[in-house]
C-alpha positions as CSV (number, residue, x, y, z in Angstrom):
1,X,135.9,90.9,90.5
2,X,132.1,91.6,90.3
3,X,131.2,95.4,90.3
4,X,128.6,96.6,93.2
5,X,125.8,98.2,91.7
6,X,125.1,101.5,92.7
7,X,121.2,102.1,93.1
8,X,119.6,105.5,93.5
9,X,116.0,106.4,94.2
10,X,115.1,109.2,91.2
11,X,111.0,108.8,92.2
12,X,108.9,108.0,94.7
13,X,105.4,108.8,97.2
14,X,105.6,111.6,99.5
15,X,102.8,110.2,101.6
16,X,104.2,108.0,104.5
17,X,103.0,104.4,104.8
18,X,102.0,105.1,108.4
19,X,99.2,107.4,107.1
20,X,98.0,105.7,104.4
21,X,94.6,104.8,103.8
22,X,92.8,102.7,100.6
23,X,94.4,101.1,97.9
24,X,97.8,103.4,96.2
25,X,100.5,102.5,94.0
26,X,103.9,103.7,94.2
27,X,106.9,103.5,91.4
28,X,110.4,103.5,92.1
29,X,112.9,104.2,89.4
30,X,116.6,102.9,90.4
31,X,119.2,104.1,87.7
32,X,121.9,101.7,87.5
33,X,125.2,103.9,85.9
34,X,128.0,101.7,87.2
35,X,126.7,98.5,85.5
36,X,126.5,97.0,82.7
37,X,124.4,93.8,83.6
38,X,121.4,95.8,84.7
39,X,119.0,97.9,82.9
40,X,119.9,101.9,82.7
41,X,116.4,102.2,84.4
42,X,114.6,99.4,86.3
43,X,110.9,100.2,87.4
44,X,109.5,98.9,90.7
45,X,106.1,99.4,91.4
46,X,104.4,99.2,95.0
47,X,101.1,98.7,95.4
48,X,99.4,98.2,99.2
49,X,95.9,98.0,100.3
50,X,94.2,96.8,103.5
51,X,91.5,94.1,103.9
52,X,89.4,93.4,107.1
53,X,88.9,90.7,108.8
54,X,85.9,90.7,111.5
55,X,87.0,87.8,114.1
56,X,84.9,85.4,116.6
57,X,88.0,85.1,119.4
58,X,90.1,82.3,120.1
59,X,90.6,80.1,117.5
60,X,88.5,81.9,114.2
61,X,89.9,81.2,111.2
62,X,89.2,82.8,108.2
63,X,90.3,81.9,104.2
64,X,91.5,85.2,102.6
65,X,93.1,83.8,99.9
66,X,90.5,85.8,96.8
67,X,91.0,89.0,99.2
68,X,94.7,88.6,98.1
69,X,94.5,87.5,94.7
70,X,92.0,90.3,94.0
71,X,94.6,93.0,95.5
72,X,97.2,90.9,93.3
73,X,95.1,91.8,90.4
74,X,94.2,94.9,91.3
75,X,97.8,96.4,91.5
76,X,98.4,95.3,88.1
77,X,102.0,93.9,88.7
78,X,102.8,90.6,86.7
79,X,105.8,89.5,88.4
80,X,106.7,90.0,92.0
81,X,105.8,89.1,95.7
82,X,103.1,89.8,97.6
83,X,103.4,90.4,101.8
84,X,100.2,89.5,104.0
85,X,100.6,91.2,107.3
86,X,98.2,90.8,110.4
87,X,98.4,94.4,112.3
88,X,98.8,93.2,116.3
89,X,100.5,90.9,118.0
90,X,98.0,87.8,118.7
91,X,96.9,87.2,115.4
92,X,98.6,84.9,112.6
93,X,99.0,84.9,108.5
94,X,99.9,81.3,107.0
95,X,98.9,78.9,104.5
96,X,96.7,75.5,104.6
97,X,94.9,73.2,103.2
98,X,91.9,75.2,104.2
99,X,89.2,72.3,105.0
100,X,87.2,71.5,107.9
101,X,89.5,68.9,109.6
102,X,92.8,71.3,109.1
103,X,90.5,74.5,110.6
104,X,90.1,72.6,113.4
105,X,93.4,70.7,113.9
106,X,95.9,74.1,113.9
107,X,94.0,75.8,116.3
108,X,93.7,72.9,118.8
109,X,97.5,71.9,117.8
110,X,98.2,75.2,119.2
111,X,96.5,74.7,122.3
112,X,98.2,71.7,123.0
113,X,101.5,73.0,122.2
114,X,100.9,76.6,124.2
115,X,97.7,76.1,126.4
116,X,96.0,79.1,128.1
117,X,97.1,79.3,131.6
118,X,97.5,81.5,134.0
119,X,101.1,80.6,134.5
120,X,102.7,82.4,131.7
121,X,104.5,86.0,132.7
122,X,102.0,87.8,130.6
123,X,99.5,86.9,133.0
124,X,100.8,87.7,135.6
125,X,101.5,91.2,134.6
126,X,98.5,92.3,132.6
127,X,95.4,89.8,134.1
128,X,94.0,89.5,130.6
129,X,93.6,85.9,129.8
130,X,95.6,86.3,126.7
131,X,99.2,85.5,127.3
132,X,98.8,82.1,125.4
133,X,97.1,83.9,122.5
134,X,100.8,86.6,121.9
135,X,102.9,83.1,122.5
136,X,100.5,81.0,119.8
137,X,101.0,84.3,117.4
138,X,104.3,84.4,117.6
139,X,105.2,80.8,117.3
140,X,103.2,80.7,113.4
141,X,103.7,84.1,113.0
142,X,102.0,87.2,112.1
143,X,103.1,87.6,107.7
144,X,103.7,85.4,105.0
145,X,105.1,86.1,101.2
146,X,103.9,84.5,98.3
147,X,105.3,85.3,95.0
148,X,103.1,86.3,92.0
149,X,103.3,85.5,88.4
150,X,101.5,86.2,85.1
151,X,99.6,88.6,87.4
152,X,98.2,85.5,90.5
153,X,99.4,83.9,93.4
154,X,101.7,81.1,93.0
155,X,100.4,78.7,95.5
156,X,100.4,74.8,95.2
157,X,96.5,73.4,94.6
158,X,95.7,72.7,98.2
159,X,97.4,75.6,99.6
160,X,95.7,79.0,100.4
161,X,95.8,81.8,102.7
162,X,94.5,81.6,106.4
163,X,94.2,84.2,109.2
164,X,93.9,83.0,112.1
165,X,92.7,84.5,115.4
166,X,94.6,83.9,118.5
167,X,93.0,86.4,120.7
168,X,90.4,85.7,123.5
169,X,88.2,88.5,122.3
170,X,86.3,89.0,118.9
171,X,88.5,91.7,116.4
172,X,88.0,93.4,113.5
173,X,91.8,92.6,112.4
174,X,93.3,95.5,110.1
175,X,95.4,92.6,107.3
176,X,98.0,94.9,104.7
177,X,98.9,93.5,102.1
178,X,102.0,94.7,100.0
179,X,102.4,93.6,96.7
180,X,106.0,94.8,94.8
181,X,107.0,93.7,91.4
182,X,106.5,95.1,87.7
């Protein structure tokens, strides 16, 4: 029978993610005394930094694939994964071919699938002219991880990283991105 490993936090950042602001890196050390196929200490280090995204409205979409490489590089972790997170709820994080006939076929894919109307429930309620724009984000989704090795993004040649605005209204979208490895 294979032994749980007991994990315990001996280290970590008193400063709550909530509040945080700006680039910061964060180690966790995890002693492992009950095993013996783990390392007596195993280092995990956290690094997280914002990047903004100015947005046009409905249908914008933006390439911010160098913004997370360079906060790849930046938090000096070799091996790992990287999270891309949109902050708000009509906004989406996903990867494409980015090129002109793929920036215009997801958005109007999307507004084929889920049109705007003034039928959906959200409508209804709030009178905003965005209840499309929540149902488009969270059909694709607002995250995406990537893993990272030898210090980059492991992506496939044509792939990068898109945000893309669902919104009715221009935003300056608030994007963390979370990168955890050693």
């Amino acid at each position: 029978a294979r032994q749980a490993h007991n994990l315990k936090v001996v280290g970590s950042n008193p400063t709550p993610a909530t509040n945080f602001e700006g680039p910061r890196k964060r180690v966790f050390s995890f002693c492992s005394c009950f095993s013996k196929e783990l390392p007596h200490r195993l280092q995990v280090m956290v690094y997280r930094k914002n990047i903004t995204v100015p947005t046009n409205g409905h249908r914008d979409i933006h390439d911010i694939t160098s913004q997370v490489a360079d906060a790849v590089a930046e938090s000096g972790i070799r091996t790992g994964l990287v999270n891309v997170f949109n902050v708000g709820s009509t906004a989406v994080i996903g990867t494409i071919e980015f090129e002109p006939g793929l920036e215009r076929d997801l958005p109007e894919m999307l507004d084929r699938l889920i049109p705007p109307s003034c039928e959906y429930g959200h409508e209804q309620t709030w009178h905003d002219g965005n209840g499309h724009s929540h149902l488009q984000a969270a059909l694709m989704g607002p995250s995406l991880i990537v893993p990272v090795e030898n210090g980059g993004l492991v992506l496939g040649t044509w792939q990068q990283i898109f945000h893309l605005e669902c919104d009715v209204k221009s935003r300056s979208r608030r994007i963390v991105v979370t990168v955890t490895g050693d």
